[in-house]
N, C-alpha and C positions, 0 to 999 in steps of 0.2 A: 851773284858773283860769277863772272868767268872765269876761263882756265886759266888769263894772263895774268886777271887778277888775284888770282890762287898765287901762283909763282912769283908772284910781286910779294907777295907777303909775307912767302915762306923765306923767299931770299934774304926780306928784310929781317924777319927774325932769328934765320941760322947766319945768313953774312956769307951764305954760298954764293957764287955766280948763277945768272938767271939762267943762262943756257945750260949748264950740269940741272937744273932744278926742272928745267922746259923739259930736256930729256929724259928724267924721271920720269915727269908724271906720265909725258908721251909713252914711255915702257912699260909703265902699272897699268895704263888703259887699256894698251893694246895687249898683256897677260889678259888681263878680265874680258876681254871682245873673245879673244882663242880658247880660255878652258870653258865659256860658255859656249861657245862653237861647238867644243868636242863633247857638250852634255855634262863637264865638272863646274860644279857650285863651285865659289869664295866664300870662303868665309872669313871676317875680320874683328876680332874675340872685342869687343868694347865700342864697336863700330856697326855691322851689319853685316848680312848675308845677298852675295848676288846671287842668284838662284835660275834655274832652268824651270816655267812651266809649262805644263804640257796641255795644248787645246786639244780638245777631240774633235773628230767630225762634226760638222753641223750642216743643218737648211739652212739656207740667205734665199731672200730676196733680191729681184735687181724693180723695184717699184716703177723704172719708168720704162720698161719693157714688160713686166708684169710675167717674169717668169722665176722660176724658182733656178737656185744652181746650190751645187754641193760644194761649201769650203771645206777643203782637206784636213788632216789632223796638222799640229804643227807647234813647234815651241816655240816660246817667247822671253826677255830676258825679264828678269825682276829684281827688284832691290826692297830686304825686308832691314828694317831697322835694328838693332840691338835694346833691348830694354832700357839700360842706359841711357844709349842714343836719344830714347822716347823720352826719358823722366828727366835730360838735361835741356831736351825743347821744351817740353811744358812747363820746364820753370820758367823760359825767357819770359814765355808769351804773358805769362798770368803779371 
């Protein structure tokens, strides 16, 4: 599913205009892009947690140079499910 099609759906079942609904969801992304920026989790109580994880250092390879190089420490974004969330997927699927 895309994002148009999110908005498409949502419109159709509150009967908002797609543009107030486009701009929504455009302002929820970009909250969740910036307090992950700034190192703060979301969390969404029935839904999930976006989360900050933190890489450490490590050795890499570059194999077709055959030299080693240090990747720096660094975070990355994550998205953990709610339990919920989990046990209303594994009913679809079964």
């Amino acid at each position: 599913m895309t994002k148009a099609e999110i908005v498409a759906e949502i419109a159709q079942k509150t009967g908002i205009e797609k543009s107030a609904i486009q701009a929504t969801v455009e302002e929820f992304m970009t909250v969740i892009k910036e307090s992950l920026s700034d190192g703060e989790n979301v969390y969404l109580r029935g839904f999930g947690s976006f989360i900050v994880k933190k890489r450490a250092e490590k050795t890499g390879r570059n194999i077709s140079k055959n030299t080693t190089i240090i990747i720096p420490a660094h975070n990355i974004p994550a998205f953990k499910p709610a339990k919920t969330f989990m046990q209303d997927v594994k009913k679809k699927v079964k």
